[in-house]
Structure formats: C-alpha cells, structure tokens
N, C-alpha and C positions, 0 to 999 in steps of 0.2 A: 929262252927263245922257243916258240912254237914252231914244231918242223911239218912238215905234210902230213908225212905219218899219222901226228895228234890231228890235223883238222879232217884225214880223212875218215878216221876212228871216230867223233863227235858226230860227221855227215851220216857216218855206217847205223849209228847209235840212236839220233834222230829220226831218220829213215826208219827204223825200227819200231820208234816209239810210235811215230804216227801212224805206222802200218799195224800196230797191234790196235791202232784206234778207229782206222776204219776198213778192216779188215772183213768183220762184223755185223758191217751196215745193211739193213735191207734195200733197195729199189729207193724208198720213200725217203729212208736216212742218207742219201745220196743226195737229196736235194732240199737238205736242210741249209735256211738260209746261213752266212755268217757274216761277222762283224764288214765285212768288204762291201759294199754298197752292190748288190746286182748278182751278188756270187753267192754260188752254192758250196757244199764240201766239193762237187765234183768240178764246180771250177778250179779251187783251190788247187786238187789234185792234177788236173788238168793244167794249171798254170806251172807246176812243180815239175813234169813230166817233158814240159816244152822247152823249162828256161834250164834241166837238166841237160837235154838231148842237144841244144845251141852250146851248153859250156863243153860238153864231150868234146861235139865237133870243132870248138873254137881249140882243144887241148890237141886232138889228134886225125882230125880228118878238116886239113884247111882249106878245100874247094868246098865242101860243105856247108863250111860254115860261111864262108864268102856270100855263099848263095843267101843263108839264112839271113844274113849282115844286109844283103841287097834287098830282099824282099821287104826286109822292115824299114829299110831306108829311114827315114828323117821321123819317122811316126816309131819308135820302140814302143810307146806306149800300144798302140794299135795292136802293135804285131803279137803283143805279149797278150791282148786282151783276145786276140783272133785265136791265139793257142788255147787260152782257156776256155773259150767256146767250145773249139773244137772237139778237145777233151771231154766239157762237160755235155757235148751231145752221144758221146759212145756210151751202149750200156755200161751199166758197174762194172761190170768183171772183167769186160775188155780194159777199159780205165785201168782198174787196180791191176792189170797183166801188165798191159803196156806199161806203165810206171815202175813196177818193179824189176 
C-alpha cells in the first residue's frame, strides 16, 4: 500500500523535475504555446500554483478554502482557468517564486 509519505516524495520529486525545466526559461520561453489549447508554459505554471494553493487550503486552512470553493462556485472550470491567467499575466520570476 501506498502511504503519504510515498505520494508526497513523487509530488517533492516532480516538483523538481519541472522546476529544473523551467527554471531556465527566458521571458519568450515563458510563453511557449503547449499542447492545452490557449495555454502557455506560464499558464500551465500558473494553473499548478492555484490548484496547489486550493489543495493546501482545502488540507489546512478551512475558511480559506470555503472562500476559494465559493468563489468558484458551480464553474470549477472557470475558476481554475481564471487561476491560470492570473498566473500567466505575472512576470517569470514572480510566477516561478510564487510557485515554488
């Protein structure tokens, strides 16, 4: 059986992987399209950084997340898509801070 420990070790490790892959990137390479229709890397990151910050809060801060859970109301889609905007309008480096 799989216990947290392993899946948090696999998260730590992935985390790692992708950070040593756009780490890197200049300005330009930030806004390389990807397979996701409309999305850039810095969506992508962007999108990582949101649906991160909602699991934290769904783990350990529950008004938080209440809020988070309200605002996206019946649209998840939307809400999740409005993160990655969000995200992918900060310069790089704030992006790759805040994410990490």
């Amino acid at each position: 059986m799989v216990g947290i420990d392993d899946v948090l070790d696999d998260l730590r490790a992935e985390s790692a992987d992708l950070d040593g892959l756009v780490a890197g990137l200049t300005d330009a390479g930030w806004a390389t399209p990807t397979p996701a229709a409309g999305w850039t890397i810095a969506h992508q990151i962007g999108h990582l950084h949101w649906t991160d910050r909602a699991s934290s809060a769904a783990l350990t801060d529950p008004e938080t997340y209440a809020a988070v859970a309200q605002a996206a109301g019946a649209d998840l889609t939307a809400a999740v898509e409005a993160g990655a905007q969000a995200g992918a309008a900060l310069p790089p480096a704030q992006l790759l801070a805040d994410w990490r």
